[in-house]
N, C-alpha and C positions, 0 to 999 in steps of 0.2 A: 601584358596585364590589361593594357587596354583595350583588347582585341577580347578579352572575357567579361572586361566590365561592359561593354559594348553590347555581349551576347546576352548579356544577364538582362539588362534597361528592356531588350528584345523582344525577349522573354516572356517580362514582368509586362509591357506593352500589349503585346498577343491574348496574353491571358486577361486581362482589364477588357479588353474588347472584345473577346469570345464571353467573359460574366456580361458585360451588358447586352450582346447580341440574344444572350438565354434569356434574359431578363425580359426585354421586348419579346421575342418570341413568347413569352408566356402570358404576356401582358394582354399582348392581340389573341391570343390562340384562344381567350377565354371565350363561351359562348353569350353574345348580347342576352339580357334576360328577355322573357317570353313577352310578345305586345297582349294585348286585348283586343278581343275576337268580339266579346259582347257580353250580356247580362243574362241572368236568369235569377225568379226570385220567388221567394218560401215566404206567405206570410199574406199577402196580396187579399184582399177581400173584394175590401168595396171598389178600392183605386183602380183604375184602368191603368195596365201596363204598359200598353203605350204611350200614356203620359208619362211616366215618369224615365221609357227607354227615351223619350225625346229629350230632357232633361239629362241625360247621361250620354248623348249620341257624342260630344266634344272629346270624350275619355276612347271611345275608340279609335285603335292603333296605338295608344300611349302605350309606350314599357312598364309594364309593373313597377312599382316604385311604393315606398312607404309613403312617401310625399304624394302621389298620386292614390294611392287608397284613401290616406287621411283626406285629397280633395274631394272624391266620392260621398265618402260618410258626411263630411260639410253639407255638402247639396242633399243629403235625404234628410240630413238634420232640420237647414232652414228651410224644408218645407213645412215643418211642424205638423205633420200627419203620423210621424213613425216612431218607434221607439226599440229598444232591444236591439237594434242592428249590428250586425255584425258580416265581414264581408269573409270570404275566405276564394281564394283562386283557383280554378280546376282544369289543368293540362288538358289541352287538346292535340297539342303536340311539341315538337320541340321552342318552337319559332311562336304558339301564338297559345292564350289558355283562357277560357270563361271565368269571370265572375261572378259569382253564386252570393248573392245577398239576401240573408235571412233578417227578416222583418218584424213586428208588430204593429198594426196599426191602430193607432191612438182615434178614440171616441169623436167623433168629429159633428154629430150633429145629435142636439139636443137642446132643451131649452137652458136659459139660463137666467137667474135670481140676477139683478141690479141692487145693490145696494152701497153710498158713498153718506159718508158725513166729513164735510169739511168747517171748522171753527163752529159749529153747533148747528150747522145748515145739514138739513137731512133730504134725502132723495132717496127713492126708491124705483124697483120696476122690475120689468121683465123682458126680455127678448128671445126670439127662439133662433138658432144658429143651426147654419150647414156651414163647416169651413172648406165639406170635400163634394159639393154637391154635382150629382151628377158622373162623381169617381172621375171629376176631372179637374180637381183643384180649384174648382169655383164655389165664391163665397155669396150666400145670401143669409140676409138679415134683413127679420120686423120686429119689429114691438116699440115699446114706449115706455117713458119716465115721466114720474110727478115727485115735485114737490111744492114747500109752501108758495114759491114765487114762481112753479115753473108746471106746463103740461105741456109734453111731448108726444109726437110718434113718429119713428121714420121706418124707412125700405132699404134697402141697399141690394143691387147686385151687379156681382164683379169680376170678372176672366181674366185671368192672369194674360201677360202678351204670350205666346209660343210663335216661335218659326218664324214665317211674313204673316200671319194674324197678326195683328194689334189687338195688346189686351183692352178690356172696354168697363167703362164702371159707371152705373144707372144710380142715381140717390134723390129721393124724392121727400119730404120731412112737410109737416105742420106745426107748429106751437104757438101756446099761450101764454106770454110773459110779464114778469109783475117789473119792472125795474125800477131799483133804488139807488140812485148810480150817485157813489161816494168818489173824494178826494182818494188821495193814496193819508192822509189823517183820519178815515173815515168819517168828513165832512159832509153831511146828505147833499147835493146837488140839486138833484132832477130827481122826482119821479114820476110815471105813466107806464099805461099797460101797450101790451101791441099784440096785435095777432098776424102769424107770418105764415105762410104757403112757398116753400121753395122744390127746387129739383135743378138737376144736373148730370150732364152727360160728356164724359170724359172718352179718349182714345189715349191709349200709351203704346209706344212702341222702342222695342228693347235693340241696342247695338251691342254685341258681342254681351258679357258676361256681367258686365260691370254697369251699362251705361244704359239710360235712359231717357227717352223725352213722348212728353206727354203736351195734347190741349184738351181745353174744357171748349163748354158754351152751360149757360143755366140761366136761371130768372131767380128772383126773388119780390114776393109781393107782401108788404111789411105794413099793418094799418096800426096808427099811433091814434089812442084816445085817453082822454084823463091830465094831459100833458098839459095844468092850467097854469097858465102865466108864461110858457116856456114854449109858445107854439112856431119861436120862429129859429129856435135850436134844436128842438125835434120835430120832425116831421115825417109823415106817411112818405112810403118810396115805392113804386115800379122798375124796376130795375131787370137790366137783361145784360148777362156780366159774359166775358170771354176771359179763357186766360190762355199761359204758356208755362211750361216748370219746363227744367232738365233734371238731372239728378246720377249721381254712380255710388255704387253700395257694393261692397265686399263682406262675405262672413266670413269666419272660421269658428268651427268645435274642438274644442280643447279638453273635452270629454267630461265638462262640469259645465261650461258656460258656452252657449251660441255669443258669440261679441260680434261686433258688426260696426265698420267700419263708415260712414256716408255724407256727402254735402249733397245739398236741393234748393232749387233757388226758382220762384214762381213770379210771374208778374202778370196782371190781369187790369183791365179796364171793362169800365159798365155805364151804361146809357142809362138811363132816366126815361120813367115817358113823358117828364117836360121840355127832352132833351139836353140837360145837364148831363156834365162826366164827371166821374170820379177813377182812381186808379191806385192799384195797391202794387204793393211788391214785401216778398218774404224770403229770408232766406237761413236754413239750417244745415248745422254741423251735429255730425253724432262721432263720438269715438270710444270705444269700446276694447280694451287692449290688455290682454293676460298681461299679468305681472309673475303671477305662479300658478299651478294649475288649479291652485281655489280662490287665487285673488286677482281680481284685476280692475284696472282703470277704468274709472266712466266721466263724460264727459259729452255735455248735451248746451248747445249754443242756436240760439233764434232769435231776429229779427225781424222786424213789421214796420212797416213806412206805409201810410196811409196819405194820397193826396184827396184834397175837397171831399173828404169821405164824409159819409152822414153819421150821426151818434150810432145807431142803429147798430151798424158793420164793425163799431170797435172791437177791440180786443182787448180778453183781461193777462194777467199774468201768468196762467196755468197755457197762454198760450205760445211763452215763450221761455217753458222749461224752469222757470220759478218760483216759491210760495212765500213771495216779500210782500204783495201787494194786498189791500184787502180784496175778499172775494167780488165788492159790487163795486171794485175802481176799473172803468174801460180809458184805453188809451188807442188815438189813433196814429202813435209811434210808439215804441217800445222795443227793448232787446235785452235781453238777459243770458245768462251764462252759471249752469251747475256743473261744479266738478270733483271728483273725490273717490273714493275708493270702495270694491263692494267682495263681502267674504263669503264664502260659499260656507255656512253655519253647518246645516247639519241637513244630509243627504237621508230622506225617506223613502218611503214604499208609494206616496201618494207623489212625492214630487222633491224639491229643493228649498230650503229654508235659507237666506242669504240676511245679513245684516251690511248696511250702507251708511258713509259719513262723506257728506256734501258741505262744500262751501257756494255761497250762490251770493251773484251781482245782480243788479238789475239799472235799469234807469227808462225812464218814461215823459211822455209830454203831458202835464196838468193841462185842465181846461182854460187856465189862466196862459197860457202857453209858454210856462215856467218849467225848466226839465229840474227833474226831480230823481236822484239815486237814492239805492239802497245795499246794503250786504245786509249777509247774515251765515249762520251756520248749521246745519242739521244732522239725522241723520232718521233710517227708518230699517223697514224689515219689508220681504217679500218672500212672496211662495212663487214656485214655478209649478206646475205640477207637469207630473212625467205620461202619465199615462189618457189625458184627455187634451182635446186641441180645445182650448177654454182659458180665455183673461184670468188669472188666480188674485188672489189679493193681497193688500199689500197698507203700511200704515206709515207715515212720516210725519215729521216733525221738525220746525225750521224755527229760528231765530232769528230777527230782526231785529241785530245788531244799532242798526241809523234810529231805529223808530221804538227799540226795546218792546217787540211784540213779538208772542210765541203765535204761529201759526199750526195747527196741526189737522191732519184728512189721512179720513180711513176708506180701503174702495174694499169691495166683493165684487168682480166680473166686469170690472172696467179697472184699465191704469189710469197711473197719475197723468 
């Protein structure tokens, strides 16, 4: 009997290890799916293709994967040049297969209407854009804004980094300014006019996919007149400023929202042509993170420290992602913090309609150099539009909760 229970356990042993020996065998015998050979692509106008195969050069060899298509579509997403895309894979043989990316590309140069009213302050203006100029992803921009207290015009042109180029960004600006520079009670301070001539020339250059660092050099020449009784708190400046930023940024497309991921952090010093220094430092966070695929988290955080900075160079609150402060209070510290949730409302023809509810902090240095907080709570409405590369508009509304004051701004072809 024991000589059969024996043969039996045997058996039953043999067979356990001959199913798992199939099992393996079938496991490896499968064939790895196909890599990527390369791109080919339907749709193509103005862009030059080989910007954008240089921009897709890191996906060859990858194995076809969902995860890896959806990393593709991301990148032609945050370029903001394309729309309709869709990728589909085309065998070339067992081991390796093309990807075939049909396109549209989105309107990319045309002028554009300026128009914001913030708490009853109105501006307007015009600018004319290229986002793809050249069919090589570079941005150039002129024109100029007026309003009652302000007359502008600036330049801008910009090349993204590729490869070992360093991207490079030119920005040259004059204006005419009225300032009424209030408390955060909206207590009139200071006021005087100043007329200012700046420009600036930055290099950035990219480390792998994510990472960045950049320096500047620029001037600023700032003439203050009108400033009576106040002339030894404001004053005219010559100024020849350097800086440094780092920064790493990740998107994803989720097939409603580009969200993006990023922290950036700058710091800069500037000379005088009296030879005095001044020195700033900034630093933000963005996060941007589906919850569902029409809703997801946002969440925008900045920083400003200003040393022996002149009135001049301050900064308002729209600089650091919130609308607690009034529009004419400058601070030369400040930090605030918006966060909250935003719903993908109703998907059009021309673009995306999204509805947003924000909680936002702030706190700041009075000129009394009394730090001063605030909350409050909001919410607004934006368009994205799908078919043109063009700022859409967009309308909020904040509560200030500390100081019971509704703030509200509406943009056409500038964000908040």
């Amino acid at each position: 009997m024991r000589f059969l229970h024996n043969c039996a356990a045997f058996r039953r042993t043999v067979l356990a290890a001959a199913v798992c020996l199939l099992f393996c065998a079938a496991v490896f015998s499968q064939e790895p799916p196909p890599r990527i050979s390369g791109f080919s692509f339907d749709g193509l106008k103005r862009t030059k293709e080989f910007v954008i195969q240089r921009d897709l050069q890191r996906f060859i060899g990858m194995e076809i994967s969902d995860s890896v298509l959806h990393d593709i579509e991301t990148v032609l997403q945050s370029e903001n040049l394309f729309t309709d895309i869709s990728l589909e894979a085309v065998p070339l043989s067992e081991a390796e297969s093309d990807i075939r990316i049909s396109l549209n590309e989105k309107i990319s140069i045309l002028p554009i209407p300026i128009v914001a009213v913030t708490d009853g302050s109105f501006a307007a203006g015009a600018f004319f854009l290229d986002s793809n100029a050249m069919g090589m992803k570079n941005t150039f921009v002129i024109g100029g804004l007026f309003s009652a207290k302000m007359l502008m015009g600036t330049a801008l042109f910009a090349r993204p980094a590729s490869g070992r180029i360093p991207g490079i960004t030119v920005y040259t600006g004059v204006a005419k300014k009225n300032y009424e520079i209030t408390d955060t009670k909206e207590n009139e301070l200071f006021s005087f006019d100043s007329l200012s001539v700046s420009g600036q020339l930055r290099l950035t250059e990219k480390f792998g996919e994510a990472f960045s660092a950049g320096i500047g050099t620029g001037f600023s020449i700032i003439s203050v007149d009108s400033a009576d009784g106040i002339a030894q708190c404001i004053e005219s400046v010559k100024a020849w400023e350097n800086c440094v930023s780092l920064s790493v940024s990740v998107s994803d497309w989720n097939g409603t929202f580009m969200s993006e991921k990023s922290a950036s952090a700058e710091g800069s010093a500037a000379v005088t042509a009296c030879s005095d220094a001044f020195y700033a430092a900034e630093a933000k966070i963005r996060i941007q993170h589906p919850v569902t695929e029409r809703l997801r988290f946002i969440q925008s955080a900045c920083a400003f420290c200003g040393f022996d900075t002149p009135v001049v160079f301050y900064r308002g609150g729209s600089s650091v992602s919130v609308r607690l402060f009034p529009d004419d209070f400058v601070s030369e510290r400040l930090a605030g913090i918006s966060a909250g949730l935003e719903y993908a409302l109703l998907p059009t023809r021309i673009g995306l309609v999204s509805v947003y509810g924000v909680y936002q902090a702030a706190c700041a240095k009075e000129f009394d150099s009394s730090l001063v907080c605030s909350q409050g709570a909001g919410g607004g409405l934006r368009l994205y539009l799908s078919k043109i590369a063009f700022p859409a508009c967009a309308f909020e509304m904040i509560y200030n909760m500390t100081e019971q004051r509704v703030s509200t701004g509406f943009s056409l072809g500038i964000s908040f």
